[in-house]
C-alpha positions in Angstrom: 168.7 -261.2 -29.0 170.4 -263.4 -26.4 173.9 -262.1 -27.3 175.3 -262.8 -24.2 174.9 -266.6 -24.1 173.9 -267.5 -27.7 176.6 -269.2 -30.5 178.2 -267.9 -32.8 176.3 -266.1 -36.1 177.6 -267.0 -39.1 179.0 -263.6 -39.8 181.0 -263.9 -36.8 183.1 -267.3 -37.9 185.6 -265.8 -40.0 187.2 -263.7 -37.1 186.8 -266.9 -34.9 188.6 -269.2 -37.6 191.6 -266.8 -37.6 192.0 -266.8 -34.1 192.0 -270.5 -33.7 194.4 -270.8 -36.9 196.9 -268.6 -34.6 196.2 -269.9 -31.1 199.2 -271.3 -29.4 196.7 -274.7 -28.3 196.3 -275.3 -32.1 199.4 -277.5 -32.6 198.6 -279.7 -29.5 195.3 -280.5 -30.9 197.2 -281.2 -34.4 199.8 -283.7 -33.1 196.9 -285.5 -31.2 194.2 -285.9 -33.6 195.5 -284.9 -36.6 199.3 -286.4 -36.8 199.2 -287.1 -40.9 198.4 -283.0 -41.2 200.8 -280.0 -41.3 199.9 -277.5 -38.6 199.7 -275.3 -41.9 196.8 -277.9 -43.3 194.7 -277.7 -40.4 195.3 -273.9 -40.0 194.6 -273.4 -43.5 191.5 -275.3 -43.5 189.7 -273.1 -40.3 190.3 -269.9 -42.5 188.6 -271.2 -45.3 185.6 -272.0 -42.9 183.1 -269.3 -43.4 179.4 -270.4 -42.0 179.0 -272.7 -39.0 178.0 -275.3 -41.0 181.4 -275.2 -42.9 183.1 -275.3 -39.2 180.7 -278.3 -37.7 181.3 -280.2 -41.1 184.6 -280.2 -41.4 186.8 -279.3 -38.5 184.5 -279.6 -35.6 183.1 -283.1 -37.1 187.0 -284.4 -38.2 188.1 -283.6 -34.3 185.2 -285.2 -33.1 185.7 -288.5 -35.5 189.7 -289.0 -34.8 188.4 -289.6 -30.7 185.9 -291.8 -31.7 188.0 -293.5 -34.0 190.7 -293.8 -31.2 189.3 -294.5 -28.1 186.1 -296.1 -29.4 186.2 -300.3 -30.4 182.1 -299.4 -31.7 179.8 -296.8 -31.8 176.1 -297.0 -32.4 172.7 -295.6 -32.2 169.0 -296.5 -32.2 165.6 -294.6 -32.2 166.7 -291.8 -33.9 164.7 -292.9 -37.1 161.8 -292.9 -35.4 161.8 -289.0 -34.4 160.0 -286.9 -37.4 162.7 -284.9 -39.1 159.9 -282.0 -39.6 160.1 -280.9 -36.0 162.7 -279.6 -33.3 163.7 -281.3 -30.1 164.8 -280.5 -26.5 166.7 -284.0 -25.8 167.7 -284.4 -22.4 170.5 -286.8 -21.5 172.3 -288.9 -19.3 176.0 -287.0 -18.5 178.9 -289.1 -18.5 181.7 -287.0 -20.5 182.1 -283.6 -20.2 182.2 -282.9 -23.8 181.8 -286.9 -25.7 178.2 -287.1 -24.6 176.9 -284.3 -27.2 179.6 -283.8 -29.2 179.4 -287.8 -30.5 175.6 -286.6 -31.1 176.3 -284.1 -33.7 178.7 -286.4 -35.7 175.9 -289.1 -35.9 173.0 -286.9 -36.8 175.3 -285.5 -39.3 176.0 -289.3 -40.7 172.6 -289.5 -41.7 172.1 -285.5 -43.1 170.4 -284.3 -39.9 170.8 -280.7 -39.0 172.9 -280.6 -35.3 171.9 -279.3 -32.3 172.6 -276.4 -30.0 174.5 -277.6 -27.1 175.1 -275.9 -23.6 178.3 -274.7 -22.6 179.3 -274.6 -18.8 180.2 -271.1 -17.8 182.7 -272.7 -15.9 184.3 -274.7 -18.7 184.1 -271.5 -20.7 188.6 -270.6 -20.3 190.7 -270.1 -23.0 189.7 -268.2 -26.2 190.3 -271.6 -28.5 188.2 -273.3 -26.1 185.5 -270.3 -26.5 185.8 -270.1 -30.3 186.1 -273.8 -30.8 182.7 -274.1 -28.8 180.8 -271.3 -29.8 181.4 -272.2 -33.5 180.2 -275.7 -33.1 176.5 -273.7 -31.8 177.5 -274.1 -28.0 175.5 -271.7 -26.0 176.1 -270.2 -22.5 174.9 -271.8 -19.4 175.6 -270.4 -15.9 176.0 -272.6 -12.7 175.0 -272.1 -9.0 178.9 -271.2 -8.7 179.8 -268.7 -11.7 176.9 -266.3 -10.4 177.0 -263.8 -7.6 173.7 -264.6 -5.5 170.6 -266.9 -6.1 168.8 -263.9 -7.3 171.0 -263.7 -10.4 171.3 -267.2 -11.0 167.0 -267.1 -10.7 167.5 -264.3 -13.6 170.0 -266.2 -15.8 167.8 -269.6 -15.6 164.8 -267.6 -17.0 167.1 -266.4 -19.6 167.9 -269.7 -20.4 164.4 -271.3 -20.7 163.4 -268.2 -22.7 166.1 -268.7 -25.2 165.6 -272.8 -25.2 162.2 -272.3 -26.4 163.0 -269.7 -28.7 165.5 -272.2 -30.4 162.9 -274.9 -30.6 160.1 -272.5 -31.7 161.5 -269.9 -33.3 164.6 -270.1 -34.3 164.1 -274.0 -35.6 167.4 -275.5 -33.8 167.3 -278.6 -31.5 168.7 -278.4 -28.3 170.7 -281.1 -26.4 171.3 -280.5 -22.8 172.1 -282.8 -19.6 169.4 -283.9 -17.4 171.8 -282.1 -14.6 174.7 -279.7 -13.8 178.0 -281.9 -13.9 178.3 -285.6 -14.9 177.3 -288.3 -13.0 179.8 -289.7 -10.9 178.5 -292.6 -8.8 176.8 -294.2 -12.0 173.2 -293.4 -11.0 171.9 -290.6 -13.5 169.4 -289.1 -12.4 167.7 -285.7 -13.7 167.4 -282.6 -11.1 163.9 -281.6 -10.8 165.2 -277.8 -11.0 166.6 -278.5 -14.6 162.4 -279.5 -15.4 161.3 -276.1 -13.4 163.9 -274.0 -15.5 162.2 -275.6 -18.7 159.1 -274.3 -17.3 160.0 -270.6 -16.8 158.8 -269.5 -20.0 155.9 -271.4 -20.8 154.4 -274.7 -21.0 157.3 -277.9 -21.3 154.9 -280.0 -23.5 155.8 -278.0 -26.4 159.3 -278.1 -26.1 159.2 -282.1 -27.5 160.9 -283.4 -24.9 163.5 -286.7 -25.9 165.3 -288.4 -23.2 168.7 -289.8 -24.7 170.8 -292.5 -22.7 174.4 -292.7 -23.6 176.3 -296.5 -22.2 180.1 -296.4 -22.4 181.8 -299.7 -21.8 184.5 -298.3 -19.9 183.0 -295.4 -18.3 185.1 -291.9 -19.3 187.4 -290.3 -16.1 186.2 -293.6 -13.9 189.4 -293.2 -11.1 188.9 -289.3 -11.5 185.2 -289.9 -10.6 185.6 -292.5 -7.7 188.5 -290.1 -6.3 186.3 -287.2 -6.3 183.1 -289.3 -4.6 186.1 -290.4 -1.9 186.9 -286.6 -1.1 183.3 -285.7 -0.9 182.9 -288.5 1.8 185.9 -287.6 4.0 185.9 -283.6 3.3 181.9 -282.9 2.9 181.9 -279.9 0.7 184.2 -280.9 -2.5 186.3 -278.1 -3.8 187.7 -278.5 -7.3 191.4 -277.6 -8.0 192.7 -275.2 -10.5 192.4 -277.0 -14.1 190.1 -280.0 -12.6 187.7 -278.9 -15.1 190.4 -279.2 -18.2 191.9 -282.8 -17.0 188.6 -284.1 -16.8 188.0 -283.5 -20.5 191.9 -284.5 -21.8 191.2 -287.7 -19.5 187.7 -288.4 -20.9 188.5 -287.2 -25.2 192.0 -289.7 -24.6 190.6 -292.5 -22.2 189.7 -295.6 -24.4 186.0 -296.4 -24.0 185.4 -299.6 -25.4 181.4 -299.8 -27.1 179.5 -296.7 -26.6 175.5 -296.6 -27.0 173.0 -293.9 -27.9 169.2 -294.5 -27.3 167.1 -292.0 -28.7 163.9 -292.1 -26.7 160.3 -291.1 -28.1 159.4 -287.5 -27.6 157.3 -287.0 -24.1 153.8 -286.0 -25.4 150.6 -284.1 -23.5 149.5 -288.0 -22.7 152.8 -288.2 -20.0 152.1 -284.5 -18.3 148.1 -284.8 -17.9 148.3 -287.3 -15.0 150.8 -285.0 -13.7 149.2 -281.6 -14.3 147.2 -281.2 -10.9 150.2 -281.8 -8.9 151.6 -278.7 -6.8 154.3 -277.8 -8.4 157.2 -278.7 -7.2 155.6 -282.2 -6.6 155.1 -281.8 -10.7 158.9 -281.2 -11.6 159.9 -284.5 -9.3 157.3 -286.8 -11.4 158.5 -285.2 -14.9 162.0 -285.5 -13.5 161.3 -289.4 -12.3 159.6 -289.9 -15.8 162.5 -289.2 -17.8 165.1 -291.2 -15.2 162.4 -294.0 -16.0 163.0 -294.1 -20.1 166.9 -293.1 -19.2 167.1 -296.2 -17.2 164.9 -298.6 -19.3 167.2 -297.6 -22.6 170.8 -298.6 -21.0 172.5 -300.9 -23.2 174.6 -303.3 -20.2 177.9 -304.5 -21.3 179.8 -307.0 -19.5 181.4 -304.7 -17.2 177.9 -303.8 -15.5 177.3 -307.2 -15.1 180.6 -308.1 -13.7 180.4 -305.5 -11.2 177.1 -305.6 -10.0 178.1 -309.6 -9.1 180.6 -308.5 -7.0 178.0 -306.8 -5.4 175.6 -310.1 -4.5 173.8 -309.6 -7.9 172.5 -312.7 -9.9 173.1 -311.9 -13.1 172.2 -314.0 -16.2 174.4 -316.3 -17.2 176.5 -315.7 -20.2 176.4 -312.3 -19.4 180.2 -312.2 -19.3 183.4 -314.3 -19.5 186.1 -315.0 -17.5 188.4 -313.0 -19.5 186.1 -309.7 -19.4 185.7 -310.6 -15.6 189.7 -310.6 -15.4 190.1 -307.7 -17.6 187.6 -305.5 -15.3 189.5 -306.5 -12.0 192.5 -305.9 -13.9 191.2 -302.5 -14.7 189.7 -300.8 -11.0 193.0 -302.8 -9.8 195.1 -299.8 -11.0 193.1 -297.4 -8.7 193.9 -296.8 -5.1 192.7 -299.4 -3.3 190.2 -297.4 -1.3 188.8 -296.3 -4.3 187.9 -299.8 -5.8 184.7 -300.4 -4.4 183.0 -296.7 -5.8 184.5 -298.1 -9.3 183.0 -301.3 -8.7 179.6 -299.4 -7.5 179.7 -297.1 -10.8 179.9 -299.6 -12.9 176.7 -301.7 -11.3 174.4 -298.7 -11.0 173.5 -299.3 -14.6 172.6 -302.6 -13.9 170.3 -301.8 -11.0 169.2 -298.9 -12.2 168.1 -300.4 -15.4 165.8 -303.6 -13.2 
């Protein structure tokens, strides 16, 4: 059932193991986050991973820990305690790393003996057999975009394939699912959820059951910031934005290797029947923008602000309160946009403040 986008079974991560243990990309990923291993270490402990949770315990949370542990000053969480461990969520999240947002998730719920989550897998990050293996073992499932499919009929098919096998993993199959309140990661620092992303939850049946948790992520030093403002500048002066070859793959080098200062989850409280009944007579495409507006709502409301929102949204006419940064933090954010481009310095400084206004 749902072989062609589903993860990995467990019968299938042997055969996975021993072709990441011989990919020519394992010795990069060695020198980088594991330089006090042997190539033959870290190749010899894949092959002795045998289930998924071996992989995601082991190698998959060991990758994820050396990034966090080098580009990360402190990492923490909050409201996940208060989400019964007895049921299965959908959580739905603010995108700001191509692969840190949900990744970082699954190490943390595994600090406190909490099963993971399936996570969705870009068809179009999907090159590269390691990159397949690596993500299909860590219970990554496929997830086509309006680009990787041939008409809008077939991307109509594949997103009620998708809701299908969401609520089969939350109802069925017993598995969490993270996924991004939209396709691609926010780059002008307003996250806000697409309404289609609500209608696709709603393909196969009712969205109240899928337990709904909105989850905001705040990075200090928001991941691929110059790659993000550059890419908002080319949409301005070219219209329709065209990514080059390996965009994709630079983005998430730039955003695992980027240092990122204090990084924030909020867990949010599951969206019950008492959030959708004042919604339920709406047409329905009226009733995908509230649900949508509701979750940017409790995405907004949950941003932890560090000083560089604050710093930024004064250079912008803000008042902000005082003691809500020093002078040094002040210098070391002007410091920072001032090794961009000097056209792209005010969509930095606008990045940074949406938080800020977002979250009044």
């Amino acid at each position: 059932m749902f072989d062609r986008i589903r993860p990995y079974r467990d019968d299938e991560i042997p055969a996975a193991m021993e072709r990441m243990a011989s990919d020519k990309f394992l010795p990069t990923v060695c020198s980088y986050l594991f330089p006090d291993k042997t190539l033959e270490e870290v190749a010899a402990g894949l092959r002795s991973c045998r289930t998924v949770r071996d992989f995601q315990s082991s190698f998959g949370y060991d990758v994820v820990w050396a990034i966090v542990l080098k580009t990360i000053d402190k990492l923490t969480i909050s409201g996940l305690e208060e989400l019964p461990d007895d049921r299965k969520y959908l959580f739905v999240a603010n995108h700001r790393d191509i692969v840190l947002d949900a990744a970082i998730l699954q190490d943390l719920l595994m600090n406190i003996g909490r099963d993971t989550t399936e996570i969705t897998f870009g068809a179009n990050l999907m090159e590269g057999q390691f990159v397949i293996d690596f993500g299909k073992s860590n219970k990554m499932f496929r997830v086509e975009r309006p680009d990787t499919v041939a008409s809008p009929r077939e991307f109509l098919e594949k997103s009620m394939e998708l809701s299908s096998y969401i609520r089969y993993c939350i109802l069925e199959k017993g598995e969490s699912v993270w996924i991004a309140q939209r396709n691609g990661r926010t780059k002008d620092g307003h996250d806000m959820t697409d309404p289609g992303i609500i209608k696709m939850f709603g393909m196969a049946g009712d969205i109240a059951e899928l337990n709904i948790v909105p989850i905001t992520v705040s990075y200090e030093w928001e991941p691929c910031d110059s790659l993000k403002a550059a890419e908002l500048a080319a949409r301005r002066s070219g219209g329709t934005y065209v990514k080059k070859p390996g965009e994709d793959f630079n983005s998430i080098l730039t955003g695992l290797t980027q240092p990122k200062g204090r990084v924030h989850f909020e867990v949010g409280k599951p969206l019950s029947e008492k959030d959708f009944a004042p919604l339920r007579s709406l047409p329905r495409n009226a009733f995908h923008r509230e649900v949508a507006a509701l979750i940017d709502r409790k995405v907004h409301a949950a941003y932890r602000l560090w000083p560089n929102n604050y710093v930024a949204a004064s250079l912008m006419g803000a008042t902000v309160p005082d003691g809500s940064y020093s002078e040094a933090e002040k210098e070391a954010f002007l410091a920072h946009i001032g090794k961009c481009a000097e056209s792209l310095r005010q969509d930095m400084i606008s990045m940074y403040a949406a938080p800020y206004f977002d979250k009044k």
